[in-house]
PDB file of N, CA, C and O in Angstrom, chain B, residues numbered from 101:
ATOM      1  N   UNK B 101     -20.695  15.452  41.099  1.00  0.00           N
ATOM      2  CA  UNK B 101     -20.499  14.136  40.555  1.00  0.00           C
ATOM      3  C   UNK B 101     -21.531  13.901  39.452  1.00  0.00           C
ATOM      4  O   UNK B 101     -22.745  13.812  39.635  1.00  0.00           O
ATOM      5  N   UNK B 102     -20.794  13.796  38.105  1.00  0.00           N
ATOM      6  CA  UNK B 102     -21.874  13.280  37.164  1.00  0.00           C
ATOM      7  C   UNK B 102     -22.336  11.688  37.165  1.00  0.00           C
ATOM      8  O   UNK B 102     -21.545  10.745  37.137  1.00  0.00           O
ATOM      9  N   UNK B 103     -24.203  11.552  37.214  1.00  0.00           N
ATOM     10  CA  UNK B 103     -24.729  10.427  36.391  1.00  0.00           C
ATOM     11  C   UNK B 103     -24.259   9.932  35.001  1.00  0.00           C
ATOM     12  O   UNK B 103     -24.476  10.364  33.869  1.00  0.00           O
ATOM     13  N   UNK B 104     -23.395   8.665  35.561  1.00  0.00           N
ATOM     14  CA  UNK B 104     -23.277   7.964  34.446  1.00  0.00           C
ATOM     15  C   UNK B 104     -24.341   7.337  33.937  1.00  0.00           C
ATOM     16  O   UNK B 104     -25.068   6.606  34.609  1.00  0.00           O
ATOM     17  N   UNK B 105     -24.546   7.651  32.373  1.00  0.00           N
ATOM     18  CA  UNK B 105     -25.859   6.698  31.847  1.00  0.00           C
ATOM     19  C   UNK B 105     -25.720   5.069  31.881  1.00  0.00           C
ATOM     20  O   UNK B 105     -24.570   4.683  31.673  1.00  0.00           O
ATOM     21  N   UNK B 106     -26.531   4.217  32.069  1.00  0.00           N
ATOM     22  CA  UNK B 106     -26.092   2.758  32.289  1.00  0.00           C
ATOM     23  C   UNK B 106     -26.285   1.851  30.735  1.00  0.00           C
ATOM     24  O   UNK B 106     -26.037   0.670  30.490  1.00  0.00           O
ATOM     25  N   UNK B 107     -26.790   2.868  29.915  1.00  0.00           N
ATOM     26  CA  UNK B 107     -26.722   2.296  28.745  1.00  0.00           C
ATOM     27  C   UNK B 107     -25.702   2.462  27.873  1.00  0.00           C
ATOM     28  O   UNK B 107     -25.802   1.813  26.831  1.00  0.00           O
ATOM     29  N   UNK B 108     -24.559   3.283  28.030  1.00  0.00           N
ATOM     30  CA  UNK B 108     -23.184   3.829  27.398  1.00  0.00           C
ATOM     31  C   UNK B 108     -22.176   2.577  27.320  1.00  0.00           C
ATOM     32  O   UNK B 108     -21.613   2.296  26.263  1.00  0.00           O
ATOM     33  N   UNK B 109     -21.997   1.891  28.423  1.00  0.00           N
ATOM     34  CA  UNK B 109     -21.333   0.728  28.003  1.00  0.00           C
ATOM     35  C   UNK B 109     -21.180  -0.716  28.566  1.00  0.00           C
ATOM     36  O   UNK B 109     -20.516  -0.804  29.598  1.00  0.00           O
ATOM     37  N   UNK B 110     -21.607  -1.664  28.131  1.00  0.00           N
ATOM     38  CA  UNK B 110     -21.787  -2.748  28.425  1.00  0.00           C
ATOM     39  C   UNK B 110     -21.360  -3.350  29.509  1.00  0.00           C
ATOM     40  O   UNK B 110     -20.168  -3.192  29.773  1.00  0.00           O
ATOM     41  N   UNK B 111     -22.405  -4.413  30.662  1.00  0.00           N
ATOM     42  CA  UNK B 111     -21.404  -4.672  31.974  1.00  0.00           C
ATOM     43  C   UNK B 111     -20.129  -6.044  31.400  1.00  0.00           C
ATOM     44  O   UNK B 111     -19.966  -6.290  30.205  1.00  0.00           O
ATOM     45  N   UNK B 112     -19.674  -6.478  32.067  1.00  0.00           N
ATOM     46  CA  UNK B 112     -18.656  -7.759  31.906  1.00  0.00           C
ATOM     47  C   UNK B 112     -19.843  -8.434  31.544  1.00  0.00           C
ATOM     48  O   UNK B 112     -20.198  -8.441  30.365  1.00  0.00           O
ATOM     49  N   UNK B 113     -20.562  -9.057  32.511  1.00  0.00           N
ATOM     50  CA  UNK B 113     -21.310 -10.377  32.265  1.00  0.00           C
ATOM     51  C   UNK B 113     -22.003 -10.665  30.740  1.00  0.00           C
ATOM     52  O   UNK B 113     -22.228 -11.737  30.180  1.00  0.00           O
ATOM     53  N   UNK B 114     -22.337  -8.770  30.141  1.00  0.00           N
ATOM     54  CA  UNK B 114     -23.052  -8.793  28.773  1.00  0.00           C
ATOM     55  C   UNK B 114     -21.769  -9.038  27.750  1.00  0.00           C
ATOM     56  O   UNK B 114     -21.758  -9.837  26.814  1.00  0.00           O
ATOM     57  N   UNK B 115     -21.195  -8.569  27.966  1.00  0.00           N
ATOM     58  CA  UNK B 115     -19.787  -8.754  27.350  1.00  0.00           C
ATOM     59  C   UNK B 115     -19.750 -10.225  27.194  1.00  0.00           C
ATOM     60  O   UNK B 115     -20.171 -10.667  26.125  1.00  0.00           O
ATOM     61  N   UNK B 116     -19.282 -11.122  28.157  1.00  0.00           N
ATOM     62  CA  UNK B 116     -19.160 -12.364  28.241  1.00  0.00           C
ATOM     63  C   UNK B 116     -20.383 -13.400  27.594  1.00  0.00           C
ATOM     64  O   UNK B 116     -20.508 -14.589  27.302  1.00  0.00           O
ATOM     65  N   UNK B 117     -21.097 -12.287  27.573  1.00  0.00           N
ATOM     66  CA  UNK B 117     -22.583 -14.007  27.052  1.00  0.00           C
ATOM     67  C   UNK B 117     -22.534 -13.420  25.727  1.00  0.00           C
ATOM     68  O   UNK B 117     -23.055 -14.129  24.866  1.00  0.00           O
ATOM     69  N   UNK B 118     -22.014 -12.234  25.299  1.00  0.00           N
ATOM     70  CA  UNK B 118     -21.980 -12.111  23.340  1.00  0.00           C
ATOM     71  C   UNK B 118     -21.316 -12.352  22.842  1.00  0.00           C
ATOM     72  O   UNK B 118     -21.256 -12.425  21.615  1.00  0.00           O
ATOM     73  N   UNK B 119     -20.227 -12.663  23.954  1.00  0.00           N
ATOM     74  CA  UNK B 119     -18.782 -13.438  22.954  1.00  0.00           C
ATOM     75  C   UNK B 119     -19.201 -14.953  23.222  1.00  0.00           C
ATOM     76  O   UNK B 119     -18.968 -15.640  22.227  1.00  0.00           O
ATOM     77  N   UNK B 120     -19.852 -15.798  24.474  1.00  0.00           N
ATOM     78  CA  UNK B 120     -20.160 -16.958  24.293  1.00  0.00           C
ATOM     79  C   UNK B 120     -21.269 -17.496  23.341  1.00  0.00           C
ATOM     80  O   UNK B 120     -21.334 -18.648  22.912  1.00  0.00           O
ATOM     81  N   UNK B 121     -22.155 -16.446  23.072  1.00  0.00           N
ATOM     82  CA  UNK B 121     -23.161 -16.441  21.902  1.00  0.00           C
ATOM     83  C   UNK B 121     -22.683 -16.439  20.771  1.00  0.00           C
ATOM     84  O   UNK B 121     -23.143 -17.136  19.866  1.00  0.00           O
ATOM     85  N   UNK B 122     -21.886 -15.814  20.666  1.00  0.00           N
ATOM     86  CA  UNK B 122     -20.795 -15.642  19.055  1.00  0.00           C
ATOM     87  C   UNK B 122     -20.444 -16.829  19.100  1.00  0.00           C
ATOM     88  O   UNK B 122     -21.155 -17.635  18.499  1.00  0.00           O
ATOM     89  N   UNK B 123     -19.396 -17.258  19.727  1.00  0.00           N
ATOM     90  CA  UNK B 123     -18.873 -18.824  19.789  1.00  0.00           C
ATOM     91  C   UNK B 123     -20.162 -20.057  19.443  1.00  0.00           C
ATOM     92  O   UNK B 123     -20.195 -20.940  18.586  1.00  0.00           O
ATOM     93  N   UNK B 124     -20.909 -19.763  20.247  1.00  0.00           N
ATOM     94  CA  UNK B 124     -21.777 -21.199  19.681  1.00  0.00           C
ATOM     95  C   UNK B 124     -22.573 -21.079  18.333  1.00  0.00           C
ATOM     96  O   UNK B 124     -23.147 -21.937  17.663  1.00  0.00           O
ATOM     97  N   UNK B 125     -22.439 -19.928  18.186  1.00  0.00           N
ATOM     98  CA  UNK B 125     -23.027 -19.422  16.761  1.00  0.00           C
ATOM     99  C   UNK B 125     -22.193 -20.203  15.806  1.00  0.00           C
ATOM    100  O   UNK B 125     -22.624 -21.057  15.032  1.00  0.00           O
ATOM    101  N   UNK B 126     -20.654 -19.732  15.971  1.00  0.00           N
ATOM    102  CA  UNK B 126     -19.412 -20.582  14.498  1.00  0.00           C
ATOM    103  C   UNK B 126     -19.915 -21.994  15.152  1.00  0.00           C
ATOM    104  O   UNK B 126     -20.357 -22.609  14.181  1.00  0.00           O
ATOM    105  N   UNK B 127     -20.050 -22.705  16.155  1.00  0.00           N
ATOM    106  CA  UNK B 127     -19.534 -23.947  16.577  1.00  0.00           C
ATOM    107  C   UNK B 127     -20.947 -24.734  15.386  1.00  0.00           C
ATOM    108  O   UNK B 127     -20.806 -25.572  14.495  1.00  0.00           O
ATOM    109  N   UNK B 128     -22.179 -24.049  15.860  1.00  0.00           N
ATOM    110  CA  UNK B 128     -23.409 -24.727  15.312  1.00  0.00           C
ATOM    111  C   UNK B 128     -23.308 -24.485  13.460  1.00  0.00           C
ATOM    112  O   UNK B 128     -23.860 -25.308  12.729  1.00  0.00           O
ATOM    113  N   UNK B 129     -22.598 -23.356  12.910  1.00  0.00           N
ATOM    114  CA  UNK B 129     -22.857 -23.221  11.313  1.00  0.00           C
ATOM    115  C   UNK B 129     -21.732 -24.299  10.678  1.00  0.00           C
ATOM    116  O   UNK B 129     -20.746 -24.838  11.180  1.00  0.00           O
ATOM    117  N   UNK B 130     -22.248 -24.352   9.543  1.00  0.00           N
ATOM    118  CA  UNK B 130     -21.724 -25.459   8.593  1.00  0.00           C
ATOM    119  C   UNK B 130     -20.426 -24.803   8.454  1.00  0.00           C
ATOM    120  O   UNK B 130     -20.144 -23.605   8.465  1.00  0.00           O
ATOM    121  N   UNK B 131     -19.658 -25.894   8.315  1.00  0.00           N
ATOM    122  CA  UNK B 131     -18.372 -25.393   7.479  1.00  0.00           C
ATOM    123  C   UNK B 131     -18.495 -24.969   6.487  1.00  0.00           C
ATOM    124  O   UNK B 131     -19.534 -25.247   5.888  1.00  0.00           O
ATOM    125  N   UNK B 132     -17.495 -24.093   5.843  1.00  0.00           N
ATOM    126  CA  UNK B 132     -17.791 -23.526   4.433  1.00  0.00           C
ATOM    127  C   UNK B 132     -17.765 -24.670   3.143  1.00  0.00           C
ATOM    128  O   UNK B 132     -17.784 -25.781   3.674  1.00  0.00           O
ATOM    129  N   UNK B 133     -17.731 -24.803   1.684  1.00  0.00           N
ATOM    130  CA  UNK B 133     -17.500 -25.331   0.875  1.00  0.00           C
ATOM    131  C   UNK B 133     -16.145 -24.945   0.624  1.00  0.00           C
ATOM    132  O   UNK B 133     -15.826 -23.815   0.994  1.00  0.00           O
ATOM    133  N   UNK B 134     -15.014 -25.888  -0.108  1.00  0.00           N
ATOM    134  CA  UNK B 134     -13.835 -25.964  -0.362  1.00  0.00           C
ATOM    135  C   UNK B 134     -13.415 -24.922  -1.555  1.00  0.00           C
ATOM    136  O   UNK B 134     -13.714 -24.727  -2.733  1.00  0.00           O
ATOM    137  N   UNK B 135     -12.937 -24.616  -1.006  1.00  0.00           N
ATOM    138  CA  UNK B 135     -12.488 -23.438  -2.272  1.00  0.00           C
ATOM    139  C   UNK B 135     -11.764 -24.298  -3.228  1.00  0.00           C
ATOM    140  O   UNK B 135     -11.215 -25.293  -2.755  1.00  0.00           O
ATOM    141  N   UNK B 136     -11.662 -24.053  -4.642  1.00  0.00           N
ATOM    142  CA  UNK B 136     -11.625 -24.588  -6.112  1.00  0.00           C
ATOM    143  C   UNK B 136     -10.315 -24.344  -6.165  1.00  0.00           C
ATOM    144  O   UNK B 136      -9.824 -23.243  -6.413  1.00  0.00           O
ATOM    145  N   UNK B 137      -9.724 -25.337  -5.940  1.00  0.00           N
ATOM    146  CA  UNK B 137      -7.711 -25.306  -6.463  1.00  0.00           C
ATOM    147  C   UNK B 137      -8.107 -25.552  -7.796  1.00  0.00           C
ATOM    148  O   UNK B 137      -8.720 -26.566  -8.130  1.00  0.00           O
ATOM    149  N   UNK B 138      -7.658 -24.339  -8.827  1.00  0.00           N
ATOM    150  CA  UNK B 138      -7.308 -23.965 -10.255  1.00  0.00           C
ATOM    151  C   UNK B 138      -6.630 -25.298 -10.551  1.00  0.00           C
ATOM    152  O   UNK B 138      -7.028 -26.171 -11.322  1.00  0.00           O
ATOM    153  N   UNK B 139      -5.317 -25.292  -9.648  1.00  0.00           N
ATOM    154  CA  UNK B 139      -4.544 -26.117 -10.377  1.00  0.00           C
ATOM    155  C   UNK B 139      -4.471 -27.475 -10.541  1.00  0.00           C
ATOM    156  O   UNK B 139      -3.612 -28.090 -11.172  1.00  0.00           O
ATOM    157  N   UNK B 140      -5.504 -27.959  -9.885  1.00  0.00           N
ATOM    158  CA  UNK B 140      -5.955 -29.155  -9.984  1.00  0.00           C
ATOM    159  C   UNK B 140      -7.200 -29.782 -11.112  1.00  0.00           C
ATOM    160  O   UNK B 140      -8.253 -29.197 -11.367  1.00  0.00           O
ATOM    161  N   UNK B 141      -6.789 -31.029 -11.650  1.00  0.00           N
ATOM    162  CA  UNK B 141      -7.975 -31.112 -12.477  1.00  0.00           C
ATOM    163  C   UNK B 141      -8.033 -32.416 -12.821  1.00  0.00           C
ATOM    164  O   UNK B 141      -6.935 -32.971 -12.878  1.00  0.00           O
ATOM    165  N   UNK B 142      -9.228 -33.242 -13.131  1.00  0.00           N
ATOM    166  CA  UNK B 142      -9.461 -34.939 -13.274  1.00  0.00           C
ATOM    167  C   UNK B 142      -8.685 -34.992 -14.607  1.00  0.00           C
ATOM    168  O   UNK B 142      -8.619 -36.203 -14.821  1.00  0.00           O
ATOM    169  N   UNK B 143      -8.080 -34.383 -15.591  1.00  0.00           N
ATOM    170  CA  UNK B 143      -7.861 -35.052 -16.821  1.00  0.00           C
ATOM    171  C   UNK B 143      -6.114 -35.063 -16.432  1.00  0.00           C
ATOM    172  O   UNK B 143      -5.524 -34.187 -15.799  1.00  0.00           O
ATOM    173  N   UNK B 144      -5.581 -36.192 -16.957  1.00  0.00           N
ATOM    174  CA  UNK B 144      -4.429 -36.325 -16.893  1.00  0.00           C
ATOM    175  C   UNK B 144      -3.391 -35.355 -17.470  1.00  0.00           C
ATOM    176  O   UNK B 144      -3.753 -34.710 -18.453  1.00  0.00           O
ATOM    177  N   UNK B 145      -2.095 -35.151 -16.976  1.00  0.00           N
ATOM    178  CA  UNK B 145      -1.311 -33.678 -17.567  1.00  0.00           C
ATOM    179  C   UNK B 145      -0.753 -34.225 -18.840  1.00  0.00           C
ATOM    180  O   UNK B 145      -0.631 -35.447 -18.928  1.00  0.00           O
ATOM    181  N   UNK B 146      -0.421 -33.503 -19.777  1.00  0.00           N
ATOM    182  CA  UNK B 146       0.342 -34.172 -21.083  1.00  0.00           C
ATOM    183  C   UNK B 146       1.072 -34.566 -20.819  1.00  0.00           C
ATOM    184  O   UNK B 146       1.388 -34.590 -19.630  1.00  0.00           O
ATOM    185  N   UNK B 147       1.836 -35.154 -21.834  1.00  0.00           N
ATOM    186  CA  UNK B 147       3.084 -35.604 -21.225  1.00  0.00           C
ATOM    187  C   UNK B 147       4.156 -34.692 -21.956  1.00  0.00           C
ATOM    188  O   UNK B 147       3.930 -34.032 -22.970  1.00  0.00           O
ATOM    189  N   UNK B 148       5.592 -34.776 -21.141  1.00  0.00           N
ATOM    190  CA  UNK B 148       6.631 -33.644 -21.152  1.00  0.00           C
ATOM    191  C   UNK B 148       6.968 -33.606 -22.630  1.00  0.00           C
ATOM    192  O   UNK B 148       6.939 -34.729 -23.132  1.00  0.00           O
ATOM    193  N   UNK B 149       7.258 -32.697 -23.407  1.00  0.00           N
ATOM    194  CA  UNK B 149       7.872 -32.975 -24.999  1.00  0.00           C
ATOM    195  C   UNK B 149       9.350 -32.526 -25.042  1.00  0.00           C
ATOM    196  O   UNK B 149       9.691 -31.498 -24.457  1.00  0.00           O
ATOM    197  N   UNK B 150      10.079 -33.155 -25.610  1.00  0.00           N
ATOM    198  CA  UNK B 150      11.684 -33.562 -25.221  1.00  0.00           C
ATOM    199  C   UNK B 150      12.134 -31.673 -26.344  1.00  0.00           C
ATOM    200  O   UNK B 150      11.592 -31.184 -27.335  1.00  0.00           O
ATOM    201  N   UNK B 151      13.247 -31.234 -25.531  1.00  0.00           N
ATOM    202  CA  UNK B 151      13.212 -30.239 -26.014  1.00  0.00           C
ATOM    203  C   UNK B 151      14.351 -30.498 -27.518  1.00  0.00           C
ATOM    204  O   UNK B 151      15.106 -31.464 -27.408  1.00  0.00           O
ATOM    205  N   UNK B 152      14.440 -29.774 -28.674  1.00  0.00           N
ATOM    206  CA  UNK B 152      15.199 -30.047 -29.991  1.00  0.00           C
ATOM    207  C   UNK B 152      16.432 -29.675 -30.088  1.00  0.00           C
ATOM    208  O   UNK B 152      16.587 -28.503 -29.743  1.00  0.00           O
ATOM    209  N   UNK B 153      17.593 -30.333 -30.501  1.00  0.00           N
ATOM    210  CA  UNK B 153      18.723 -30.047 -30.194  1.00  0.00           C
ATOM    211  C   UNK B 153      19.128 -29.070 -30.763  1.00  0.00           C
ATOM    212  O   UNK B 153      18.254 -28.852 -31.602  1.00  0.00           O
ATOM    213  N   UNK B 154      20.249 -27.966 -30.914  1.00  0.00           N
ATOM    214  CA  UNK B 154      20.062 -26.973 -31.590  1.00  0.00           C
ATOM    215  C   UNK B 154      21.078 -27.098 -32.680  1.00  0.00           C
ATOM    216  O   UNK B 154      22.157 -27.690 -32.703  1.00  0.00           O
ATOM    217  N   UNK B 155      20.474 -26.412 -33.543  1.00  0.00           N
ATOM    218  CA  UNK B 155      20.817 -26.360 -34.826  1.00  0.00           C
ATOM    219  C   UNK B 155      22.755 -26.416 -34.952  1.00  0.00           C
ATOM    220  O   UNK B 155      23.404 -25.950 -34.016  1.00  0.00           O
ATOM    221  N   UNK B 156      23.324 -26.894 -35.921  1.00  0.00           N
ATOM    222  CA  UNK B 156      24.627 -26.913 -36.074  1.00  0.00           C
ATOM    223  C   UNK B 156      25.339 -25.056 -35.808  1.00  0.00           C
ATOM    224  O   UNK B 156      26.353 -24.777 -35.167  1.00  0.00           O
ATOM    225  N   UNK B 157      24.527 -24.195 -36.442  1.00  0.00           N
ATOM    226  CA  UNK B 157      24.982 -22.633 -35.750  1.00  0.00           C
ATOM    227  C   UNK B 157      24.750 -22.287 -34.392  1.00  0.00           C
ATOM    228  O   UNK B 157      25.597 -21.639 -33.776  1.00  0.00           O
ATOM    229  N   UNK B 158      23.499 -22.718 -33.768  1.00  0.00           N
ATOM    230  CA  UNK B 158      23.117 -22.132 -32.604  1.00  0.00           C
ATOM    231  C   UNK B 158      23.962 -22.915 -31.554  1.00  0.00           C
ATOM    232  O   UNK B 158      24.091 -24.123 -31.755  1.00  0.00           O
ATOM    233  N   UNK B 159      24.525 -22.389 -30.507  1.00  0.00           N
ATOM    234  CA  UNK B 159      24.723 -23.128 -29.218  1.00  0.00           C
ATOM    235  C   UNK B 159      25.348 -21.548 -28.251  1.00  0.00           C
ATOM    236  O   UNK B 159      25.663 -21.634 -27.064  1.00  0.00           O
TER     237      UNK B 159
END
C-alpha cells in the first residue's frame, strides 16, 4: 500500500474556505467603472437631410 502525500491535494473544508474567501473578496471590491458607449454622446444628432429627387433621366 502506497503513502499518499497529504500535500498533493486539497481536503473539502480547504476547498470550501477558498471558494468562500474568493466570494467575499468580489462581494468587498468596488464595482468596475462603466464602460464608454461610443455611441452615445452630450451633443445633439444633426438633423436628417431630405434626400433629392432624381433627375428627369434617372429613376
Amino acid at each position: 500500500m502506497a503513502l499518499q502525500d497529504p500535500q498533493a491535494e486539497p481536503s473539502m473544508e480547504e476547498i470550501l474556505a477558498s471558494i468562500r474567501r474568493i466570494i467575499s473578496e468580489e462581494e468587498q471590491a468596488p464595482a468596475p467603472e462603466p464602460v464608454l458607449d461610443l455611441t452615445q454622446s452630450d451633443t445633439p444628432a444633426p438633423a436628417p437631410v431630405a434626400a433629392a429627387a432624381p433627375a428627369d433621366g434617372e429613376r
